[in-house]
C-alpha positions in Angstrom: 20.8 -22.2 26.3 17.4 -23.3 25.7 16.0 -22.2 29.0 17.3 -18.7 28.5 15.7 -18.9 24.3 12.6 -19.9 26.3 12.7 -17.2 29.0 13.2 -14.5 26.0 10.8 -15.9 23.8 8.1 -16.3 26.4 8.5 -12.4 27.1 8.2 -11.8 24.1 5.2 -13.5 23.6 3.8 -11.8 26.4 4.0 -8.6 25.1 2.4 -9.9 21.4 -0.7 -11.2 23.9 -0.9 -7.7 25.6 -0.6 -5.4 22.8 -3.2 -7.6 20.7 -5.4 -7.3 23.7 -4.9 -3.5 23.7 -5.6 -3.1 19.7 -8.8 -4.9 19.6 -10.5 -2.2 21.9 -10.2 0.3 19.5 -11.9 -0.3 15.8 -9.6 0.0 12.9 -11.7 3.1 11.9 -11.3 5.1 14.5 -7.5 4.3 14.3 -7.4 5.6 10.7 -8.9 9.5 11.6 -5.8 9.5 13.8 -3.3 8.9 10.9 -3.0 12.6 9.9 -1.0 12.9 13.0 1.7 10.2 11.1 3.9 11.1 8.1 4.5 9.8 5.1 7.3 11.8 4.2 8.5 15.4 5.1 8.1 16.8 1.4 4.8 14.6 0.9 2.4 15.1 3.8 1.1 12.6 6.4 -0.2 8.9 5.9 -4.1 10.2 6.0 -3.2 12.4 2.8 -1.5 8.5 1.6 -4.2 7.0 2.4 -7.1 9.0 0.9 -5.4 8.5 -2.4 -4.9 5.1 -2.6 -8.8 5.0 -1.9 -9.6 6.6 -5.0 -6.9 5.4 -6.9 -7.8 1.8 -5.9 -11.5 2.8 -6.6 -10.4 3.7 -9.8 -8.5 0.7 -10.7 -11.2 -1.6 -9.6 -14.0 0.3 -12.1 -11.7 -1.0 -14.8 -10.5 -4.4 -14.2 -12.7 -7.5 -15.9 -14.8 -7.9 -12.1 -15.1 -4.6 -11.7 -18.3 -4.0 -10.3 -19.9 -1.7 -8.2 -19.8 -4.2 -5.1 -16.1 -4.7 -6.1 -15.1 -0.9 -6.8 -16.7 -0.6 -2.7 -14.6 -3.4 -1.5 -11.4 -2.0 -2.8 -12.5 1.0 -1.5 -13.2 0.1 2.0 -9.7 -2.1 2.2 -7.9 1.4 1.5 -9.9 3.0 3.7 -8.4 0.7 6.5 -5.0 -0.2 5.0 -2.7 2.3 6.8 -4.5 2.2 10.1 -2.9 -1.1 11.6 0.4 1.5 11.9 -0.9 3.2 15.1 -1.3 -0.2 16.8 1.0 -1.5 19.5 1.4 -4.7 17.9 2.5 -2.9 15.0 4.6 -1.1 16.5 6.8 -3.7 18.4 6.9 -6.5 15.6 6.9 -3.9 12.3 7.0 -7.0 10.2 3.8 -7.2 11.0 2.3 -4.6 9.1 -0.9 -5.1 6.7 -0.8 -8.9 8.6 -1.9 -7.6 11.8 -4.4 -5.1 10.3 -6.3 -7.8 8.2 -6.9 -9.4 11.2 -8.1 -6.6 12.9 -10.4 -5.7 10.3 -11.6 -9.1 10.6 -12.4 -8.7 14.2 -14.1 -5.5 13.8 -16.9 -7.4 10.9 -15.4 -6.3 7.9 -16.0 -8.6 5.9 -13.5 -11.4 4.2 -12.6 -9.7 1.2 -11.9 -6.6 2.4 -9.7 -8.2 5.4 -7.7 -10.2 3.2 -7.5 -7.3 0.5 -5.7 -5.2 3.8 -3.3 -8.6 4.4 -2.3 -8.9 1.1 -1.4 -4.6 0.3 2.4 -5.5 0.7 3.0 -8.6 -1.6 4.9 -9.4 -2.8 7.3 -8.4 -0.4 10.5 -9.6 -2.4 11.2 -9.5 -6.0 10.0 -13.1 -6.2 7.7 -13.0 -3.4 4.1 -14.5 -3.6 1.4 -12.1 -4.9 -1.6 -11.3 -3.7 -4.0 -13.8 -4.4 -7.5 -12.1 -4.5 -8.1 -9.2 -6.5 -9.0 -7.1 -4.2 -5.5 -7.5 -2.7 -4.0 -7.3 -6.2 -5.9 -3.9 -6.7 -4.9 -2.8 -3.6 -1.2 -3.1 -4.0 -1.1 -1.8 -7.1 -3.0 1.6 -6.0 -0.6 1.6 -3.2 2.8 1.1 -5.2 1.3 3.5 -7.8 0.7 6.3 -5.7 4.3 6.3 -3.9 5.9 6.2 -7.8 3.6 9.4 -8.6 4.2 11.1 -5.0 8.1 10.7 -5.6 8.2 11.4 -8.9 5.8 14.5 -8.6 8.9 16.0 -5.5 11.7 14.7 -8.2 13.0 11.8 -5.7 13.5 9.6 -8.6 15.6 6.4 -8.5 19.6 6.9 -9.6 22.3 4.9 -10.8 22.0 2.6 -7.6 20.4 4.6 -5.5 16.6 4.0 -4.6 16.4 4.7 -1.1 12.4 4.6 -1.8 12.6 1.0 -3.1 10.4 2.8 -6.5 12.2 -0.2 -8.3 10.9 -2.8 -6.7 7.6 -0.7 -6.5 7.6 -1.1 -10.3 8.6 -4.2 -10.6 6.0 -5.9 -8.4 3.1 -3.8 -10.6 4.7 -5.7 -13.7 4.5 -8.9 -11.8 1.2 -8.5 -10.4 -0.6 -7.1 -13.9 1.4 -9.9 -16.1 1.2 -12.7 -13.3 -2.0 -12.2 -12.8 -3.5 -11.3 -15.8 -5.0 -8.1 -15.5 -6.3 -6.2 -18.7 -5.6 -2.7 -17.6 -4.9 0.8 -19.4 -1.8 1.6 -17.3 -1.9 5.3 -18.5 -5.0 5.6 -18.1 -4.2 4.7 -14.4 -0.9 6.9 -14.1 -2.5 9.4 -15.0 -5.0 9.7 -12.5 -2.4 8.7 -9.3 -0.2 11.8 -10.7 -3.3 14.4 -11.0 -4.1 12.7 -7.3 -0.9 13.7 -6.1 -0.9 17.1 -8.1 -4.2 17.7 -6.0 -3.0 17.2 -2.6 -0.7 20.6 -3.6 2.6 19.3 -3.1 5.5 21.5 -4.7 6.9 19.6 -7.3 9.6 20.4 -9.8 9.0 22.6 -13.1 8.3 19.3 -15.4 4.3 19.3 -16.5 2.3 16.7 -15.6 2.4 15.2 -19.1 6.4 15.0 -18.7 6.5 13.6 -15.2 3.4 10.5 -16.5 5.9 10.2 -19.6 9.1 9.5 -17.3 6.9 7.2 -14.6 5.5 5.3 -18.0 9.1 5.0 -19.0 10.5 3.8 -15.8 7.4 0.8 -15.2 8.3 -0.2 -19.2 11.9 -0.3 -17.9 11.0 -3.0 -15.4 9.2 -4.5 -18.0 12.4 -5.4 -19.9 14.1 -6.2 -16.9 11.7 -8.6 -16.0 
């Protein structure tokens, strides 16, 4: 039994050695121009269109946070730049689990620089409802532009969370923005910041239902204070 675990594990191995091999030749940057060819979701565009607004949202977010200088506002930027690309590796690709792991360390290799590496590791904690957070800011930013923008895109198309049905996870979504902003401490205008990821997602020109854009920010305010209680 433990010769055979070994035999699979080894091949297995193997494979994680060659496709790490393979994803180091090609820069995390140049990976990213290539994610317009990926999509996000049939009624919400590709993972480049994702992307590009979790940049700015993330950009906005870290304007307004107690650090949130100029240097930090670039770093946040630059990590959302990146944060998607790791999905169009191999690596990726065979161990999905993966994901956001792999591409802080290829961000790493590439020069980025520490912050913005880890920023890209941390984008998907906490994983679990009680899952560890995302310990730099950066990261915390990051994940919250990220969560935010997915709300605001499925809101904006009217895939909203039902009775038990949330085949978009939106609920933990929400709940790990509660976690992270009361966890961690962040002073931050959450309209303020709703606001802007629904006019983001408004701008990409997706059809949405008839609700305004003050009605849809009202029901995504609602549904984050929901969590709120629940948590």
């Amino acid at each position: 039994i433990r010769e055979g675990n070994e035999r699979v594990l080894a091949a297995r191995l193997a494979d994680a050695k060659f496709f790490f091999d393979e994803d180091r030749k090609v820069r995390l940057e140049e990976r990213a121009k290539k994610l317009s060819g990926v999509t996000f979701h049939q009624k919400l565009g590709t993972m480049a269109q994702k992307q590009e607004r979790v940049k700015k949202l993330a950009g906005f977010i870290a304007e307004r946070v107690p650090s949130g200088q100029t240097e930090f506002r670039h770093i946040a930027e630059r990590a959302a730049s990146l944060s998607k690309a790791d999905l169009l590796t191999g690596i990726v690709g065979e161990f999905p689990e993966l994901q956001g792991i792999m591409g802080g360390e290829y961000a790493r290799h590439d020069g980025e620089s520490t912050a913005v590496a880890q920023a890209i590791r941390e984008q998907y904690l906490p994983k679990a409802i009680e899952g560890e957070l995302p310990e730099t800011e950066a990261g915390q930013v990051l994940s919250l532009a990220d969560r935010l923008d997915s709300i605001a895109a499925f809101f904006h198309v009217g895939l909203v969370p039902t009775g038990s049905e949330d085949p978009f996870a939106l609920r933990r979504h929400a709940t790990a923005i509660v976690r992270i902003i009361l966890e961690q401490t962040l002073r931050l205008n959450l309209a303020d910041v709703i606001d802007r990821a629904t006019n983001l997602v408004a701008g990409d020109g997706f059809k949405g239902g008839t609700d305004s854009q003050q009605v849809k920010q009202r029901r995504i305010t609602d549904f984050l204070f929901e969590r709120v209680r629940h948590y």
